[in-house]
Structures are given as C-alpha cells and as structure tokens.
C-alpha positions in Angstrom: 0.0 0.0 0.0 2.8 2.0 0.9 4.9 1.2 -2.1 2.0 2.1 -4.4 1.2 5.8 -2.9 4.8 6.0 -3.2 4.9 5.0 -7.1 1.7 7.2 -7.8 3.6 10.3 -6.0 6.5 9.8 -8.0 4.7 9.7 -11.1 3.3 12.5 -10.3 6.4 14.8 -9.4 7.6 13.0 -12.6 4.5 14.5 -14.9 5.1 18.0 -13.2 8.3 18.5 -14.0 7.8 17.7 -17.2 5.1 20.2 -17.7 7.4 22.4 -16.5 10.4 22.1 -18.2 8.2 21.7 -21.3 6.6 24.6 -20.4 9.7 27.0 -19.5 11.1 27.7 -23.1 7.6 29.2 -23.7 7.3 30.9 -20.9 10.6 31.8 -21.0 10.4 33.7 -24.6 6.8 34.7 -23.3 8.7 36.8 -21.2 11.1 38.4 -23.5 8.3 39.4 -25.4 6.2 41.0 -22.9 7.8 44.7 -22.4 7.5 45.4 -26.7 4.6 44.0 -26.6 3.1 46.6 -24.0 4.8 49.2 -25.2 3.0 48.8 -28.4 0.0 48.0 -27.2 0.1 51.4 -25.0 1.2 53.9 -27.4 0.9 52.2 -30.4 -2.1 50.3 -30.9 -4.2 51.7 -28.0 -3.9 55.2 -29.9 -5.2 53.6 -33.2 -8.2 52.1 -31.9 -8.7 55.8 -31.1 -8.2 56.9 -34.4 -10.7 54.0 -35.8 -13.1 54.8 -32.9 -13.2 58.5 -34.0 -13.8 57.9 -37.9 -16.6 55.6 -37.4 -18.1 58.5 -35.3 -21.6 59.3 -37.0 -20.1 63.2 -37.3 -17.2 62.3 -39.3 -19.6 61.4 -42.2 -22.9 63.6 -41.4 -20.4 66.6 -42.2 -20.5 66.9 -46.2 -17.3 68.6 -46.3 -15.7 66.1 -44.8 -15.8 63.3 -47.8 -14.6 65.9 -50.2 -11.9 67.2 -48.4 -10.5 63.9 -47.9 -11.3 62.9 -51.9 -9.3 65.8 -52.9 -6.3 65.5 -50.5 -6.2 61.8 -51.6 -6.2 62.7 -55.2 -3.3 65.3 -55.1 -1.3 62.6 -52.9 -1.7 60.1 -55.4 -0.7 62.9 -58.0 2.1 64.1 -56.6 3.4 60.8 -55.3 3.3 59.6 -59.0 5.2 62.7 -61.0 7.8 62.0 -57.9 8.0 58.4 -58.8 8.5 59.2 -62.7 10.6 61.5 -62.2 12.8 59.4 -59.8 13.2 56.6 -62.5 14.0 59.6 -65.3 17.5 60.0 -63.2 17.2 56.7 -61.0 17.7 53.6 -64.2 20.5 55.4 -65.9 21.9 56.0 -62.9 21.6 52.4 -61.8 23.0 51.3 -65.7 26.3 53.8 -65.0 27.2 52.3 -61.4 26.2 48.6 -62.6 27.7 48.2 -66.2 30.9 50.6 -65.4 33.9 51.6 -63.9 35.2 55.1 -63.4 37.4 56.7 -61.5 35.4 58.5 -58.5 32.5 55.8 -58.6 32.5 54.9 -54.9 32.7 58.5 -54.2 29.6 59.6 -56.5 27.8 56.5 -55.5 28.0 57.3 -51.2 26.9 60.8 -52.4 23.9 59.2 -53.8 23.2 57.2 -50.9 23.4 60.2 -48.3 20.4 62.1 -49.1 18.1 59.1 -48.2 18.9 58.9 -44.5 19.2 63.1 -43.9 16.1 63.9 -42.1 13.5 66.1 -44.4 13.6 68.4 -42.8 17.0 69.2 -43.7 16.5 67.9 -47.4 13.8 71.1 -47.1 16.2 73.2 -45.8 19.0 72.3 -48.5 16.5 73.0 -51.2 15.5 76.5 -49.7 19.0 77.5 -49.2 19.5 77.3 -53.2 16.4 77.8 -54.9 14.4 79.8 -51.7 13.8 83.7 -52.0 16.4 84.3 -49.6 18.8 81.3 -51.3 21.9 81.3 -53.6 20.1 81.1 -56.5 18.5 84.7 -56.7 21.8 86.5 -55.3 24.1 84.7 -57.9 21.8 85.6 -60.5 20.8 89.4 -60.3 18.7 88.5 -63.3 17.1 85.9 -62.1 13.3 87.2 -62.5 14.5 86.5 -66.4 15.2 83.2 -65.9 12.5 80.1 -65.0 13.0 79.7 -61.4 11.1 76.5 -59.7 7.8 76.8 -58.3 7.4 75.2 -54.9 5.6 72.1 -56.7 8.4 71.4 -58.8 10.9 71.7 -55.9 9.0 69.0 -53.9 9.2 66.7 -56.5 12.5 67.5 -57.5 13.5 67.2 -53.6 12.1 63.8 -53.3 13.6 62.7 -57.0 17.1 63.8 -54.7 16.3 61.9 -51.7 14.8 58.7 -53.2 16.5 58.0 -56.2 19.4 55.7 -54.0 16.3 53.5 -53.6 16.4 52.7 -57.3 20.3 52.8 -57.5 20.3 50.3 -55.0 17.7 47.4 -55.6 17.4 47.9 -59.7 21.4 48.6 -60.0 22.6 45.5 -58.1 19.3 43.3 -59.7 21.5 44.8 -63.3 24.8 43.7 -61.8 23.7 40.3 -61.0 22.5 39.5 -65.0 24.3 37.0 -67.1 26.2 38.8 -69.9 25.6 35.7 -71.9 21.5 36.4 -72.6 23.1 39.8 -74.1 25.4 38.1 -76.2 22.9 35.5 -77.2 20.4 37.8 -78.3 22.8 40.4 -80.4 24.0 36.9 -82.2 20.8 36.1 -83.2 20.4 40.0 -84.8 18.7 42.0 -82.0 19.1 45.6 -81.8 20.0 47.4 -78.3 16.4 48.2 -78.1 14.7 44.7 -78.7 17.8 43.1 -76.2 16.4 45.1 -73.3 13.0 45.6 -74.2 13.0 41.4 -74.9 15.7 39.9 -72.8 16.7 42.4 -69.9 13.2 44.0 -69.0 11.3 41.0 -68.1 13.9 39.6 -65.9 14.4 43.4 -64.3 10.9 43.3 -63.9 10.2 42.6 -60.5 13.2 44.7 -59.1 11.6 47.7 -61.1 8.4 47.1 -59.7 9.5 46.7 -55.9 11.9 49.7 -56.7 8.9 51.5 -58.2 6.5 50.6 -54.9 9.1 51.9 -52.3 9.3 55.2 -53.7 6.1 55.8 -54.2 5.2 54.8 -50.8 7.9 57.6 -49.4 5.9 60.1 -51.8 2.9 59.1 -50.3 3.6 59.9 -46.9 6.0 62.4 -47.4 5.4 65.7 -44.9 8.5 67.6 -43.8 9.6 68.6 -47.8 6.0 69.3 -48.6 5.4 71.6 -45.4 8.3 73.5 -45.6 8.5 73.9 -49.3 5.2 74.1 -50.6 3.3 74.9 -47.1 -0.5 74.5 -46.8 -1.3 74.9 -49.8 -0.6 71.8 -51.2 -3.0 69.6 -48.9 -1.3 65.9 -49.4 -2.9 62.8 -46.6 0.0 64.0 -44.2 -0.6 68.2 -44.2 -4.1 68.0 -44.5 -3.7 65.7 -41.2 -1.5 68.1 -39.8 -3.6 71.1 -40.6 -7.1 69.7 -39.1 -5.1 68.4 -36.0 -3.9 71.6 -34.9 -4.3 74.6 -37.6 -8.1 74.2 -38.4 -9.1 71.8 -35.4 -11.4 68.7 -36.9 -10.1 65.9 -35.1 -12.8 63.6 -36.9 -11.6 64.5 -40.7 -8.0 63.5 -39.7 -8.8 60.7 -38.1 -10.7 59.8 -41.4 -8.0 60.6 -43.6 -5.7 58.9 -41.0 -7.6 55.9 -41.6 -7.3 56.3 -45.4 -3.6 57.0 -45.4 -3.0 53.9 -43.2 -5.0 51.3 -45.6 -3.3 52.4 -48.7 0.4 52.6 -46.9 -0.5 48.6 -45.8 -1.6 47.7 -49.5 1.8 49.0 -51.1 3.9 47.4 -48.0 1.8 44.5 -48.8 2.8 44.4 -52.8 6.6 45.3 -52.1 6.9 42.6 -49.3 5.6 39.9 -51.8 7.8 41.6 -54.8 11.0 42.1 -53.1 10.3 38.1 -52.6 10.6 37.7 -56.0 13.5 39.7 -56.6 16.0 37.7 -53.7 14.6 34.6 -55.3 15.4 35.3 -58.7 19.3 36.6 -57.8 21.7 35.9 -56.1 25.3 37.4 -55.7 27.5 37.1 -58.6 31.0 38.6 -59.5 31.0 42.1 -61.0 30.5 42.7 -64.5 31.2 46.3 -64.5 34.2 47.4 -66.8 35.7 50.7 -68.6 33.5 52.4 -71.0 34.9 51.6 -74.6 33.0 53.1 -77.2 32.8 57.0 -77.4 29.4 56.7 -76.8 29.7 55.0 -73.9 32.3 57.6 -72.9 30.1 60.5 -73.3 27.8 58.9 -71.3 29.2 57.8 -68.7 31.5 61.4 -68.5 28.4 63.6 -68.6 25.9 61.2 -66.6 28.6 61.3 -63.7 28.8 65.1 -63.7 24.9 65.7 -63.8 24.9 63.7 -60.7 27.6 65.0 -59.2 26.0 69.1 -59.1 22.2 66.9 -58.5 23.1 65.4 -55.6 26.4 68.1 -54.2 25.0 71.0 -55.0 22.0 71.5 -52.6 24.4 69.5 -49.4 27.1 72.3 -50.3 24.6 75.2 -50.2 23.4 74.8 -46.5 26.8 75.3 -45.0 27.3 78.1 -47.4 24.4 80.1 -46.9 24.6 79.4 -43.2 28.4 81.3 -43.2 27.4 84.2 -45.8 25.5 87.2 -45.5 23.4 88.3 -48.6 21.1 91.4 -47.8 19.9 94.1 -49.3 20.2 97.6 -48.4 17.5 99.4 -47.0 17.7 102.2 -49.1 18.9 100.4 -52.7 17.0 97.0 -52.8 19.1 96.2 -56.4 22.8 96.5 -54.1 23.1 93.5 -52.3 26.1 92.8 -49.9 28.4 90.0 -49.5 30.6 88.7 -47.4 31.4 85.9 -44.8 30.2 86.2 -41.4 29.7 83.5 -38.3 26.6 85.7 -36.9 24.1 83.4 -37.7 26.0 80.5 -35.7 26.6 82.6 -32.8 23.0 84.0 -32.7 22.1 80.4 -31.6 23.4 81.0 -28.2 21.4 84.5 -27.7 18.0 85.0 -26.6 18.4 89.2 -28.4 14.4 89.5 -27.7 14.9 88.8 -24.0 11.1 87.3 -24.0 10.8 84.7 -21.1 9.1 82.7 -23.9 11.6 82.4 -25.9 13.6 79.4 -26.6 17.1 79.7 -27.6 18.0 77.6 -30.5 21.0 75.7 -28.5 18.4 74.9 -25.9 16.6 73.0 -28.9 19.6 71.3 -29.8 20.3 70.6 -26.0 16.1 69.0 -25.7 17.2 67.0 -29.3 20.2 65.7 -28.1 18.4 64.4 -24.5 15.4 63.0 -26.3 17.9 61.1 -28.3 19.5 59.5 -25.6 16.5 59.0 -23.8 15.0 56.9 -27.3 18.1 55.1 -27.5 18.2 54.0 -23.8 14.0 52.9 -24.4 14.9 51.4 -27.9 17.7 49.2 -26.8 16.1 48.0 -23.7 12.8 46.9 -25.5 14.7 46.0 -28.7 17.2 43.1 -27.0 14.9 40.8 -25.6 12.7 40.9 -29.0 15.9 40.3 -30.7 17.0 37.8 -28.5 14.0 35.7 -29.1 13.4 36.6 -32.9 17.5 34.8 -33.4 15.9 31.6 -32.5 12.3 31.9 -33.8 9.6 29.1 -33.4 5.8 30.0 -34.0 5.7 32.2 -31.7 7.8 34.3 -33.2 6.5 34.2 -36.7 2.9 35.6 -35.3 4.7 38.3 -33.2 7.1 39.6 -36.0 4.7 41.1 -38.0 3.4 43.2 -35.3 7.0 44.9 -34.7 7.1 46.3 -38.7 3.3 47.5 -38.5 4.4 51.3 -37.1 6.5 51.4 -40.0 3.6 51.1 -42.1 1.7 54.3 -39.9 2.6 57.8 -40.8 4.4 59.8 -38.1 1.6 62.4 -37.7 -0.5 59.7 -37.3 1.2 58.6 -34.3 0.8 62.3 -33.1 -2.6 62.4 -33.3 -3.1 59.8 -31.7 -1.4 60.1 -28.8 -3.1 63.6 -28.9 -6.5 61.5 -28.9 -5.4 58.9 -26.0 -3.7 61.2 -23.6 -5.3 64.1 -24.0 -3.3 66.9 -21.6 -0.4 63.8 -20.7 1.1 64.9 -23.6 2.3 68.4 -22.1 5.1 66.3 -20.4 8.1 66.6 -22.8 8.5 62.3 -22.0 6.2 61.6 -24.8 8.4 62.9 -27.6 11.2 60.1 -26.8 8.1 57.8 -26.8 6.8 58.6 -30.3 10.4 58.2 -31.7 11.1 55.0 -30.2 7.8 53.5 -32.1 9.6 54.2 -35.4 13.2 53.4 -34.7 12.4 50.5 -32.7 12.0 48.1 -35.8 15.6 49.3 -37.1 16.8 48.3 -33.7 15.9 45.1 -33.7 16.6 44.6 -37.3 20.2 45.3 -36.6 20.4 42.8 -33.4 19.1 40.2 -34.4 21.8 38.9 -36.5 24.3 39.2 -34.0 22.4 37.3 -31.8 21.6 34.5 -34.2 25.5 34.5 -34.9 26.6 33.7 -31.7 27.7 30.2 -32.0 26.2 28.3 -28.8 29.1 25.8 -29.1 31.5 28.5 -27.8 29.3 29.1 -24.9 29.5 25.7 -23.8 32.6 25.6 -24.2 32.9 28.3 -22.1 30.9 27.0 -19.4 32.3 23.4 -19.4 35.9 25.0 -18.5 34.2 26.9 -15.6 33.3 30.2 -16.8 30.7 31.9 -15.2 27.2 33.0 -16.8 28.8 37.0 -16.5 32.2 35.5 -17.9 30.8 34.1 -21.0 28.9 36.9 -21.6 32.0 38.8 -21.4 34.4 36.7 -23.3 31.6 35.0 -26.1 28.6 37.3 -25.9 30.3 41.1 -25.9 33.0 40.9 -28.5 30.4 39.7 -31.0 27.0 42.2 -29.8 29.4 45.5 -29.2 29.1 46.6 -32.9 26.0 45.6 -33.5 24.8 47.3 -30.4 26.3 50.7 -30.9 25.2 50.3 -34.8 21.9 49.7 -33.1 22.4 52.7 -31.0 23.6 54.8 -33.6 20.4 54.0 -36.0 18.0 55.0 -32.7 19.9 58.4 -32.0 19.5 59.4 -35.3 15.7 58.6 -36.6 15.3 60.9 -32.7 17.3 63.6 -34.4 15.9 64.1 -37.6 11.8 63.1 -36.5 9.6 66.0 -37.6 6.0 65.0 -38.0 4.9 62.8 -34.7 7.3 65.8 -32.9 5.9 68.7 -34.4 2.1 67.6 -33.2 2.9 67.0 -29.6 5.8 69.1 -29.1 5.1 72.0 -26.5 6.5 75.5 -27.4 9.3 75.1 -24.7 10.5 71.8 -25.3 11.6 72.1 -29.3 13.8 70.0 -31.2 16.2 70.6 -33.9 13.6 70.0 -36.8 10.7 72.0 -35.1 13.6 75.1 -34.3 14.3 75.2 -38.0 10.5 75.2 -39.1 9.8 77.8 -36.7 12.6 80.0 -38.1 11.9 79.2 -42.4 8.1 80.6 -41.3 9.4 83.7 -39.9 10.2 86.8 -41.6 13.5 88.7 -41.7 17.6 87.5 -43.0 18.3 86.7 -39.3 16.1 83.9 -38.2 16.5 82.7 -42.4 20.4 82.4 -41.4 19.7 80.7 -38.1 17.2 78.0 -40.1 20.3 77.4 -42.5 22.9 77.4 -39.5 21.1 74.5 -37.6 20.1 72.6 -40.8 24.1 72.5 -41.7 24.5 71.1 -38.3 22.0 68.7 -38.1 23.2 67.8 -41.6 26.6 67.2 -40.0 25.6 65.2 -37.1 23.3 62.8 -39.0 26.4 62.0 -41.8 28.6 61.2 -39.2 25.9 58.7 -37.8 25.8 57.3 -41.2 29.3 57.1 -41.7 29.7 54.9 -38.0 26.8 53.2 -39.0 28.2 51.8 -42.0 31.4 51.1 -40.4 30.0 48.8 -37.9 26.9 47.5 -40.3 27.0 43.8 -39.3 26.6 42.1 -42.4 23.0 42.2 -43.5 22.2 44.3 -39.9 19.6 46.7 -40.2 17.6 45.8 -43.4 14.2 45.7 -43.0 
C-alpha cells in the first residue's frame, strides 16, 4: 500500500516536472516578449483604436465637407506621389546602368553621395532646397537677373526634392538586380540580330521586372507619406494625406476629418507594403550574388555617357548638401535704401545667434536649448529602444511560432505615418502629452523596428558551441557573456544605437504635433525659423540645418562602419 502511494507520488512529481520544463522555453520567450509587446499595445495600438473609434463616429460622415476634403487630399497625394515616382526613375535607371555596367574613376565616391540624401532627415533635405532655390537662397543672389530666368515653383521643388532623396532607392535594388544579369543572354540575343532596343525591351526587361516594380512601390510609398519637404516647401497649400492631417489636428481643429484621412492613409500605406513585401520576394529569389560585370566604357558613346551622366549627378546630388553650410556662413542682404545693391561677405553671426535669446522674452527658446532638448530626447529613445529592442531580438535569433505571429506586429508602425502617431497620442492622452517624455516615446515606435533589425543577427550569430565551451571550463554566466557574448554584440549594439539616436534627431512630424512650445527640437527650431520673416532667423534655419546635416552623416558614416553584415535591413 505503501509502495503504491509511493509510485503514484512519484509519477506525479515526474508528470510535473515535465510540464514544467516543457513549459519553461515558452514561458521563457513569453517573457522576453512581454515589455514590446506593452509598449506597443500602450502607445501604439491603444492610440489607433482611437483613431478607428473617432472615424466611425456618426459626425465624421454627417459633415459633407468632410468626404470631399479627404477625396481631394487623396487625389493630389496620389498625384504628386506619382510625378515623384517618374521623375525618380528619369534620373534613377541610368543611374543604376552607370554604377552597374561601369567603372570610373570616382565611382564609390559619386555612389556614397547618392546614398546620403536618403537617410538626412527632411527636414534638412527642405532646408537644403530653400537654401539654393528659396527667396532668400543662392540662386536669386548669384543671379541678379534671375526674374528673367524660369526659377522652380514650390511644386516642382518637392518633386525635385524627393527625386534627390529617393532616387538611391532605385540605385540600389534595380542597379545591383542589373549587376547580378548573365552577360551571356546579351550576347545571345545580339548573335541572333537583335538591336540594343529589342535586347532590353525582350531579354533584360522582363527579368528586371520585378526589381523595377518593388523599386517602383518603395518610392512611391515615401511620396505618399512624405510631410516635412512638402510643409516647408510648398506649405499649406498643397493639402497631401499627411498636411491636411497636420492642418485639421492643430491649424483648423477637426479631429474627426483627420482621423478619417488617418484611416485612409494607413490602408493604402499597408496595400503598397503588402505588394513590395511579396515583390521584393521575387527579386532575392530570382538573384543571387554574382561577381562584378562592370568594366571601362569603350566606345565614345559609352564615354560621353558615362563622363556627362557622372557630372549631372555629381551638381544633383552636391549642389543642394554644399549650399546649406554656405548660406549658413554668408550674408546676402539688401540695403535698405537700394533693394538692387546686395552685400556680400562671410560672417559667423548666424552660428553665434544660436546662443542668444536678443528678444529677452521669457518665452523664448534659444535655438542651442533645442539642440540641447534634441540631443536628450535622443539619448533617452536610444536608452527605451535598446532596452525593449534586446529581448525581442534575442527571441526573434531563434524563432519558433511564436515568433513568426509576433514579428509582423514589430514592422506595422512602420507602415503608420508619423503624424498619425501624433494624433493619436493627442486622442489617447489628452493633456499627458504636455510632459516633454512623450516625444522620446513617439520616436522610439519608429526606430524601434531598425533596432531590432540590426540585433538580431548578432544574436543569431553567436555560436552556442562557444558558450559551452565556455561554461564546461568553468566560466561563469557573467564571464561568457564577457568573453563569447560582448565581442560579437558590441558593434552591432552601438550600430543599433547609432540607427536610434538618429531617426530621434531628424523626426519631424509625430514631434511637431505633440511638441510644446518650450520643449523644441532641432527639426521644429528650423521650421519655426523658415516661417518667420527677416535675414536673421532665415540664417539661423540654415545654421542649424548645416548642423544637423553634419551630425546625421557622421551617424551614417559609424553606422556603416559597424553595419554587421545584412544588420539593419528591414
């Protein structure tokens, strides 16, 4: 009797533990999971069913004006977003041909200038534009007789703006797709007594097809949502998804309209990350990594082409980055008295002005104290993004079901417009938002993603063999940390870092909705001074934009230098 409570006890502390270590890897990754997942369901997907509440509010659609508005601010995004788009591929595919079918001396050079513009905040992309084709820009001092000659109209500088920002998109996925083609289907076809036209339009097209189209997707999605370019160039009056968001949020107060044309923003931005999830599919299936096929240009066309291709992209792409610091360090204003003389000269004013409050208002906000509130938000996102990013990371190295449900969910603020995010955190937390501690919040939703897109190969790298290996010869759980873990994660963790600090530097439209007036950033200081009158406060909006410039491509620059691998791709 005794004997058999004993086996039936036994069997039971047997069946327990196995329920338990069975059920400690779950719980165990359960756990890692747990702080991203509140963190997104608090200020990420707790303020879109807001947003969703608010549109299927009755008002939103008994209020006439409401449809049209938000038929007409959808048609001129799609516009817009398109002629971008077009002309992004007018300089994008020949630019992709020159870096993929040649060499030339100063390619790797032209090609990193190509690639800057995509990861400089807009705002500053805004700023470089103004700087040379503004009222108070290079352009109209250099030429006297400028009223004579066409000068761009603030449409035509937004598209040409996000041709300059976007076109390393096509470079990059249509130029290597170019790269990676067999010269022997060329050959083949021009034996059998095909023409240049019929070889690509035949041979090469369809097989570039699917690299086009996902080339073609991603840009126009950045067109779709673009805001900072299209606010501080064109202003108002060009009422895109994103402004007209922006303007009912706070200019013309109709929180149920932009929660409407939230809505509509969001389901379109879903569709095309939708299509170019599925087509970039296509396009790592179809290539793969080859040896280079580039080589001199031979023929004198070739050589013209390649000669005066370079140098249009060379002034495209230099030109407006070289302007900023320029205008920022020269004085160009007219006298009083004689508007037609115009003085010149070098001067540091506008730098040092940053430091002085000349108004003496109490409400006044120096511009280094918005570079000081930048800098700490920052820190603060990078400090939130790391410490939620790792143990996502950690459990997406070594993914089992759980993981493929969960790892959709990181990407989806990616697919949400930053002013979105504003609004609704403006909708959720109402007068919470006056503490500055919400800004930090909003900008690690979007840099989160990149975070743990750039740990998570590390941590899948780490060979567990070592660690045993480790372990077995006595090392402590700290030491092989120390000795396996940290050698191989300290790259990848200050890339990480890097990435974090500098979406928080450049982050305009989430900022510029909840920001208060005396906690601004670095963007919001240099849209405050473009929409002010007067040479002073036009220097000062130069002088910071060249700074910010500066910051972001030295994150670039460590970033690349400590890119691990494939690290950051999204």
């Amino acid at each position: 009797m005794h004997n058999d409570f004993t086996n039936h006890g036994d069997k039971k502390t047997r069946r327990f533990n196995f329920l338990r270590i069975s059920a400690s890897p779950w719980l165990a990754r359960l756990l890692l999971w747990i702080p991203v997942l509140l963190f997104l369901l608090s200020f990420f997907f707790f303020p879109l069913f807001k947003i969703l509440a608010l549109t299927f509010n009755l008002e939103t659609f008994t209020d006439l004006n409401n449809p049209l508005i938000a038929r007409n601010s959808l048609l001129f995004t799609f516009y817009q977003a398109t002629l971008s788009t077009l002309l992004t591929f007018a300089l994008g595919l020949p630019a992709a041909i020159l870096f993929s079918k040649f060499e030339f001396r100063g390619k790797s050079l032209l090609r990193a200038l190509t690639a800057v513009p995509f990861m400089l905040p807009t705002v500053v992309v805004a700023a470089a534009f103004n700087s040379l084709f503004g009222s108070n820009g290079l352009f109209s001092f250099l030429f006297p007789l400028s009223s004579f000659i066409p000068h761009p109209s603030p449409f035509i500088l937004i598209l040409i703006a996000h041709t300059f920002y976007n076109t390393s998109i096509v470079i990059r996925i249509v130029g290597n797709a170019i790269s990676r083609l067999d010269p022997k289907l060329e050959s083949s076809a021009r034996s059998l007594g095909a023409d240049t036209f019929h070889v690509w339009k035949d041979v090469i097209f369809p097989i570039l097809r699917p690299s086009l189209l996902a080339a073609a997707l991603l840009v126009f999605m950045f067109d779709f949502t673009s805001f900072g370019v299209i606010l501080l160039l064109g202003g108002s009056q060009f009422a895109t998804l994103e402004v007209e968001i922006y303007i009912r949020a706070l200019q013309l107060p109709n929180l149920n309209l932009a929660a409407l044309l939230s809505v509509i923003q969001l389901i379109f931005t879903l569709i095309f990350s939708i299509l170019y999830s599925r087509t970039i599919n296509q396009v790592q299936t179809q290539t793969a990594p080859r040896f280079s096929t580039a080589r001199p240009p031979k023929t004198l066309k070739e050589k013209i082409f390649v000669i005066t291709f370079a140098l249009f992209l060379s002034s495209f792409f230099f030109l407006p980055l070289i302007s900023l610091p320029i205008r920022s360090l020269t004085r160009l204003e007219a006298d009083r008295g004689q508007r037609d003389q115009v003085q010149y000269g070098f001067t540091t004013d506008y730098y040092e002005e940053l430091f002085i409050n000349r108004r003496g208002s109490l409400f006044y906000v120096p511009p280094v104290q918005a570079a000081a509130n930048s800098l700490g938000f920052a820190g603060i996102t990078v400090i939130l993004s790391l410490a939620l990013g790792y143990p996502a990371a950690y459990a997406l190295a070594k993914p089992t079901r759980l993981e493929k449900i969960l790892d959709p969910f990181l990407m989806l603020p990616l697919g949400a417009s930053a002013v979105m995010m504003g609004l609704g955190f403006i909708l959720s937390f109402g007068r919470l938002i006056a503490s500055p501690f919400f800004i930090p919040i909003a900008h690690t939703l979007i840099a989160l993603p990149f975070v743990i897109r750039t740990l998570q190969p590390a941590l899948a790298s780490i060979p567990e063999r070592l660690r045993q290996a480790a372990s077995t010869l006595g090392a402590s759980p700290f030491r092989v940390w120390q000795t396996v873990d940290f050698p191989i994660l300290a790259h990848a963790t200050l890339s990480a870092a890097t990435f974090a600090f500098t979406v928080s530097l450049g982050e305009f439209g989430a900022t510029l909705l909840i920001t208060r007036p005396e906690y601004p950033t670095i963007p919001i200081a240099i849209s405050r001074f473009l929409s002010q009158p007067g040479g002073l406060n036009y220097g000062q909006a130069m002088a910071m934009a060249t700074v910010l410039m500066l910051l972001t491509t030295l994150s670039i620059l460590l970033i690349e230098k400590l890119r691990f691998n494939n690290a950051g791709e999204l």
